[in-house]
C-alpha positions as CSV (number, residue, x, y, z in Angstrom):
1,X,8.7,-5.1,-17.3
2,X,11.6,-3.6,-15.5
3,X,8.8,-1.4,-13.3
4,X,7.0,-4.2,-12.5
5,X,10.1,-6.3,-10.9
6,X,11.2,-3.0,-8.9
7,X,7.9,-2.8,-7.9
8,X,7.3,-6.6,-6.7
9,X,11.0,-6.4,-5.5
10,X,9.5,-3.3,-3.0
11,X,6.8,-4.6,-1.9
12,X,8.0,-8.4,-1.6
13,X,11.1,-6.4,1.0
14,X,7.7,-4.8,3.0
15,X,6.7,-8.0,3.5
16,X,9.5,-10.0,4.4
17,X,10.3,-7.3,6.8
18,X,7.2,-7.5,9.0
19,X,7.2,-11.4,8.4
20,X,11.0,-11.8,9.7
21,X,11.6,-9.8,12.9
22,X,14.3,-11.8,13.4
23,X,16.5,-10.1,10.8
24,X,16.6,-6.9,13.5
25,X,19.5,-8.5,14.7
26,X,21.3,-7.5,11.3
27,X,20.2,-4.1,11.7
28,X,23.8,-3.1,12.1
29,X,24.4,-3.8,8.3
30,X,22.0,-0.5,7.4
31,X,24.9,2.0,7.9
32,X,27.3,0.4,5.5
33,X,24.0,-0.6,3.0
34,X,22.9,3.4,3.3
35,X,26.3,4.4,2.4
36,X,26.9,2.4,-0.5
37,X,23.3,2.8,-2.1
38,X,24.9,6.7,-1.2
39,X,28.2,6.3,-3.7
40,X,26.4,4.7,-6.0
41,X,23.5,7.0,-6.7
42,X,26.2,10.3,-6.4
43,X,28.2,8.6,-9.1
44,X,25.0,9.3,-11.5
45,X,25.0,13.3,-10.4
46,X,26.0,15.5,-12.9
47,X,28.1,18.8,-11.3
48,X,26.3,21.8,-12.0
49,X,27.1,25.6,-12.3
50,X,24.4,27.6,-11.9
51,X,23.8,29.7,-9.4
52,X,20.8,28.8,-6.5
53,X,17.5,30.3,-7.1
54,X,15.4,31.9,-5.2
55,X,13.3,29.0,-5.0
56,X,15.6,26.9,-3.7
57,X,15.7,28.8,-0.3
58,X,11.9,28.3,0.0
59,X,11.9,24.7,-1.1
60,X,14.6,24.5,2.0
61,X,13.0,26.5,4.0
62,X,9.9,24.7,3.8
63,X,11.3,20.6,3.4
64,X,12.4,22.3,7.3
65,X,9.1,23.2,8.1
66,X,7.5,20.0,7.5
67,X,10.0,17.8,9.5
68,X,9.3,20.2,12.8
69,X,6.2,21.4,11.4
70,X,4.7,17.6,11.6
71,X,6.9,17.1,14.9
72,X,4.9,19.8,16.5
73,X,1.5,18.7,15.9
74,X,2.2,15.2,17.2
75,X,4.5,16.2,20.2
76,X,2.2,18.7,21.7
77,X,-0.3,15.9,22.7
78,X,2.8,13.7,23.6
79,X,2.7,11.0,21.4
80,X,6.4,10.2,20.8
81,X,6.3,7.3,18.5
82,X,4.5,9.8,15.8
83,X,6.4,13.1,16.4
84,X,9.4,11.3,15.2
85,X,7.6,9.5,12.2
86,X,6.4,13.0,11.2
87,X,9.6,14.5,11.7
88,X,12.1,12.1,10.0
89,X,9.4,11.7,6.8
90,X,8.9,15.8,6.7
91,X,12.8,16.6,7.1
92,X,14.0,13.9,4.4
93,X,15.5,16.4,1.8
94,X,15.9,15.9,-2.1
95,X,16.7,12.6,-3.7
96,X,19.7,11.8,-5.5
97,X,17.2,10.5,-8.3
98,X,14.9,13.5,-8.0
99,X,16.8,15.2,-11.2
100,X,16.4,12.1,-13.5
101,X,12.8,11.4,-12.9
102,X,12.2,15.4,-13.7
103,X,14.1,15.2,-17.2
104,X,11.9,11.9,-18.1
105,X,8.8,14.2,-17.2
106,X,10.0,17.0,-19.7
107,X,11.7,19.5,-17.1
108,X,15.2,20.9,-16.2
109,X,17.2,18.4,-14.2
110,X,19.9,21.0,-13.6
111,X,17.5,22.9,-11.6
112,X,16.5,19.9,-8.9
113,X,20.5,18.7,-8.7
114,X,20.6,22.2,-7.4
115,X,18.1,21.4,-4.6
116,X,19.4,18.2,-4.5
117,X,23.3,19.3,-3.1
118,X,21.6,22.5,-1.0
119,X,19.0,20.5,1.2
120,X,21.5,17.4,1.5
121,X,24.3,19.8,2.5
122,X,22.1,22.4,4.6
123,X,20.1,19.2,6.2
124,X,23.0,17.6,7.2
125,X,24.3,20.8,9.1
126,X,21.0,21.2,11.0
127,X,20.1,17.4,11.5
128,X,22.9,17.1,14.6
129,X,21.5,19.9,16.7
130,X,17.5,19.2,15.4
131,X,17.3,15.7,16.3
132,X,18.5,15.8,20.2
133,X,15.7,18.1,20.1
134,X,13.2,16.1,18.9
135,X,14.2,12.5,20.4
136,X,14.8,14.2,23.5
137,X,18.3,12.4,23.6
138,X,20.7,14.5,26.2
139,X,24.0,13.6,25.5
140,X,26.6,15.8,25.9
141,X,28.1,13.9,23.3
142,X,24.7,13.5,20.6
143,X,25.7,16.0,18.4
144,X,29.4,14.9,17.7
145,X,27.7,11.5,17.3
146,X,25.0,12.6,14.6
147,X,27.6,14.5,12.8
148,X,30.2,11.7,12.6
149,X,26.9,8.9,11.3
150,X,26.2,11.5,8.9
151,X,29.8,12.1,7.4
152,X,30.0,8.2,7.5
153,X,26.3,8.0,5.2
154,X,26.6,11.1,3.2
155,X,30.2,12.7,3.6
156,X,32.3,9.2,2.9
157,X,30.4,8.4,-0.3
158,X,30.3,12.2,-1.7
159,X,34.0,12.3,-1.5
160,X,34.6,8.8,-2.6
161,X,32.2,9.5,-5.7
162,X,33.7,12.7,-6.3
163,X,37.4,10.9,-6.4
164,X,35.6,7.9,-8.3
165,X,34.5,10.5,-11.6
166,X,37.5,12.0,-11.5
167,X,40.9,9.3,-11.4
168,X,38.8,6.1,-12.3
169,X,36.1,7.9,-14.7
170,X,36.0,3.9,-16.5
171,X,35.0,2.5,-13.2
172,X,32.6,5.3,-12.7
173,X,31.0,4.6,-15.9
174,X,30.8,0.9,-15.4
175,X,29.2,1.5,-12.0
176,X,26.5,4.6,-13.7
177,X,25.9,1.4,-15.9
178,X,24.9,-1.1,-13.0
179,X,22.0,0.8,-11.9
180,X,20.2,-1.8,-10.4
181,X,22.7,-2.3,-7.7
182,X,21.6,0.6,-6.2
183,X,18.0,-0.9,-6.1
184,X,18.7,-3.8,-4.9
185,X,20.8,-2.6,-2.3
186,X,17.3,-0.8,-1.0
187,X,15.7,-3.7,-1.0
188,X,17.7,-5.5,0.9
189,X,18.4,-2.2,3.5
190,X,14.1,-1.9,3.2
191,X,13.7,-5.3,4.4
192,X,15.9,-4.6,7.7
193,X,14.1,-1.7,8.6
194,X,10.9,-3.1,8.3
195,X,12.2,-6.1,10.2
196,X,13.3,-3.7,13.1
197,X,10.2,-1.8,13.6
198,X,8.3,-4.9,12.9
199,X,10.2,-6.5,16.8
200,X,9.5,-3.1,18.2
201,X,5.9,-3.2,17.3
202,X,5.0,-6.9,17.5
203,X,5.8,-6.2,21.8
204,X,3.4,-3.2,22.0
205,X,-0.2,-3.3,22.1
206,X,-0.3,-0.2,20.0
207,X,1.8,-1.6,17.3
208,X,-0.7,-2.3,14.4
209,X,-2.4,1.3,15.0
210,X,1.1,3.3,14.8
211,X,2.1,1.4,11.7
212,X,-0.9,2.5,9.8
213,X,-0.6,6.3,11.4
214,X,3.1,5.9,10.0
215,X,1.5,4.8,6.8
216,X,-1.4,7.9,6.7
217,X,1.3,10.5,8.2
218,X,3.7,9.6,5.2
219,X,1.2,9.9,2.3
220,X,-0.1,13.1,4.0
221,X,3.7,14.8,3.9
222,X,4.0,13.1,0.4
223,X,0.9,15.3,-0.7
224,X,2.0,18.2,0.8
225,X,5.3,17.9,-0.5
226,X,4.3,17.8,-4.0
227,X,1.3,20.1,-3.8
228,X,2.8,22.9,-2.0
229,X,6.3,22.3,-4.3
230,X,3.9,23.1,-7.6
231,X,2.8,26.4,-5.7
232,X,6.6,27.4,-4.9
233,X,7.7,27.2,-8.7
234,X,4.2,28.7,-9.6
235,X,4.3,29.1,-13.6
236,X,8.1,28.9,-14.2
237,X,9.1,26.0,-12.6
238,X,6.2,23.6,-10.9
239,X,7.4,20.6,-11.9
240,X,11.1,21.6,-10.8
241,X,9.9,22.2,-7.2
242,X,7.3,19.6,-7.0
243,X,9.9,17.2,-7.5
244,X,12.4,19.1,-5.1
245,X,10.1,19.1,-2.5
246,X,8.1,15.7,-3.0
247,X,10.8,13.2,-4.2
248,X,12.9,12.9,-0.8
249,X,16.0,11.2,-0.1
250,X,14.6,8.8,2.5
251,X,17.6,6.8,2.3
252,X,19.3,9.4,4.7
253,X,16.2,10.1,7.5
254,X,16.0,6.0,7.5
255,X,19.2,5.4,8.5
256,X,18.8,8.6,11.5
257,X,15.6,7.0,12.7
258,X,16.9,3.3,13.2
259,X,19.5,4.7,15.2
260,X,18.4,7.8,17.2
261,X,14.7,7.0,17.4
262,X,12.2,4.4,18.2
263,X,11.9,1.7,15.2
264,X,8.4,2.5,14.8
265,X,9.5,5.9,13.5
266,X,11.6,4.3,10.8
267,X,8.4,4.0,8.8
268,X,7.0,6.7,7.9
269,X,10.1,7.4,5.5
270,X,9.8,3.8,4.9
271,X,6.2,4.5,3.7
272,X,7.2,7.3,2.1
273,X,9.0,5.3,-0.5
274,X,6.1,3.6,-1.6
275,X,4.1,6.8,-2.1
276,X,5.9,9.0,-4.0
277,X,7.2,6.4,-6.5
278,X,3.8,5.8,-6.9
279,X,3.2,9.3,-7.9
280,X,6.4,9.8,-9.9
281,X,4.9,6.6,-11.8
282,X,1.6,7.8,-12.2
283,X,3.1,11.0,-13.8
284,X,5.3,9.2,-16.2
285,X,2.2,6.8,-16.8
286,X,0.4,10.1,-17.7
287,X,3.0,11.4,-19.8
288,X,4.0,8.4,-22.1
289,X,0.0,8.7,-22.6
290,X,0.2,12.5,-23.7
291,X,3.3,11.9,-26.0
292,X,1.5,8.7,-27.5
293,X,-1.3,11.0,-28.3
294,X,0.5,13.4,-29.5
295,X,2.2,11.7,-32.3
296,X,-0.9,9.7,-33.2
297,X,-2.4,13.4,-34.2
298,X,0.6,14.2,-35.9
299,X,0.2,10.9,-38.5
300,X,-3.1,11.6,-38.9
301,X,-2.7,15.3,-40.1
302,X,0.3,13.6,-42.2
C-alpha cells in the first residue's frame, strides 16, 4: 500500500508539473527543497570504515564517463538541449538511499555507502570546472558560483547531519523515523521542475520531441548504469555495483540543471527517477517472490 501511494504521489507531481507552468515562478524554492530532502536522507547514513575498493574507482571512473560520455555524442551534432540532458542524467552519482534498497535485495549496504560518500564528494569537486564546459557558460566567476550552490545543496546539510547524529542523536532519530518527509519533499521539488521545463518547452516548437528524447536518453543511461555496474562487481559484488552505478542521486544533477542549464535538460534526471525505482521495484518484486518460494519448499519438506 505504502508503494502504491509513493508511486501515485510520483507520477500525480509529473503531472501537475506539465499541467501548471505557472508554478516556474516558484522555481526559486528548489535550492532550499534539494537541501533539505539532502539533511534528511544523510541523517539515515550510517558512517563506515572500510577502506575503498578497487571497484569503487571504476564505478567513479565510469558514473564520469557517462555524464561526458552521453554529452559527447549529443554535442558533436550540436544539439544543446540533449547534451545537457545526457550529461546531467549520466553524471548524477550514488543515491543516499542506494545502500538501503541493496540490504533489502540481500547485499552489503556498507559497500554502496562507500560509493555513496566517494562519487558525492569526488562529483562535487569536478562538477564546478565540468559544467562551464558543457553549458558553455564563460564566467570568470562560474566556477566560484557552482562551488558555493553545491556547498549550499550538499556541503550545508552533510555538516548539519553530521552535527545532528552527534549533539541531538534524539532529534536525529525522530527525524530517521519520519521518512516520508523526505518523499514528500520530492514531490513537491518534482512538481517544480517539471513545471519549469514544462514553460520552457510549451514556447518551442520542438518541445514535445525533446521531452520524449529526455525520456528515451534517461532510460538508456538507466540501463547502462545497471548493466555495465553488474559487469564491474563481476562475481563478488554485482549487485553492490549495480546499485552504485544505477541508483543515482538525481536530487543533486536536478538542482545544477535548473540553474546552469536550459529547463528542458532538467528532465532527463527527472525521468530518471521514474526508471530506476521502477527497476529497484521490479527487483524487490522478484525477490519477495524467490523468498516466498523458498519457504513454501521448506514447509513442504517439513
Amino acid at each position: 500500500m505504502r508503494s502504491q501511494i509513493r508511486t501515485i504521489v510520483l507520477f500525480g507531481a509529473f503531472a501537475a508539473g506539465f499541467l501548471c507552468p505557472q508554478a516556474a515562478c516558484l522555481k526559486f524554492l528548489i535550492r532550499y527543497m534539494i537541501a533539505l530532502m539532502m539533511f534528511f536522507s544523510l541523517l539515515k547514513l550510517r558512517p563506515v570504515r572500510r577502506p575503498l575498493r578497487r571497484e569503487h574507482g571504476v564505478i567513479f571512473a565510469v558514473n564520469l564517463l557517462l555524464g561526458l560520455g552521453g554529452w559527447a555524442v549529443f554535442a558533436l551534432p550540436g544539439n544543446r538541449v540533449l547534451a545537457e540532458t545526457a550529461f546531467f542524467t549520466g553524471i548524477s552519482p550514488t543515491a543516499t538511499a542506494a545502500g538501503i534498497v541493496t540490504a533489502l535485495l540481500g547485499g552489503r549496504q556498507e559497500f554502496v555507502i562507500s560509493s555513496f560518500i566517494l562519487t558525492n564528494l569526488g562529483m562535487a569537486v569536478l562538477l564546478p570546472g565540468l559544467i562551464p564546459l558543457v553549458t558553455g557558460l564563460e564566467s570568470s566567476g562560474i566556477f566560484l558560483h557552482v562551488a558555493g550552490d553545491l556547498a549550499f545543496v550538499l556541503g550545508l546539510p552533510f555538516l548539519a547531519a553530521a552535527l545532528c547524529r552527534k549533539y541531538l542523536p534524539q532529534k536525529a532519530r525522530f527525524f530517521t523515523w519520519s521518512g516520508d518527509i523526505s518523499f514528500y519533499l520530492w514531490g513537491v521539488t518534482i512538481f517544480l521542475i517539471i513545471a519549469n521545463a514544462s514553460d520552457f518547452l510549451r514556447s518551442r516548437a520542438e518541445g514535445f520531441k525533446e521531452a520524449a528524447a529526455a525520456a528515451l536518453i534517461s532510460l538508456a543511461l538507466c540501463f547502462l548504469g545497471f548493466t555495465l555496474g553488474r559487469c564491474i562487481g563481476g562475481r563478488r559484488r554485482p549487485l553492490e555495483c549495480a546499485q552504485s552505478l544505477g541508483q543515482k542521486n538525481t536530487t543533486l544533477t536536478l538542482f545544477l540543471a535548473v540553474v546552469y542549464a536550459t529547463p528542458a535538460a532538467a528532465l532527463g534526471p527527472a525521468f530518471y527517477v521514474v526508471w530506476h525505482n521502477s527497476w529497484n521495484a521490479l527487483q524487490l518484486w522478484k525477490r519477495t517472490r524467490r523468498l516466498e518460494r523458498r519457504s513454501a519448499g521448506r514447509k513442504d519438506h517439513a
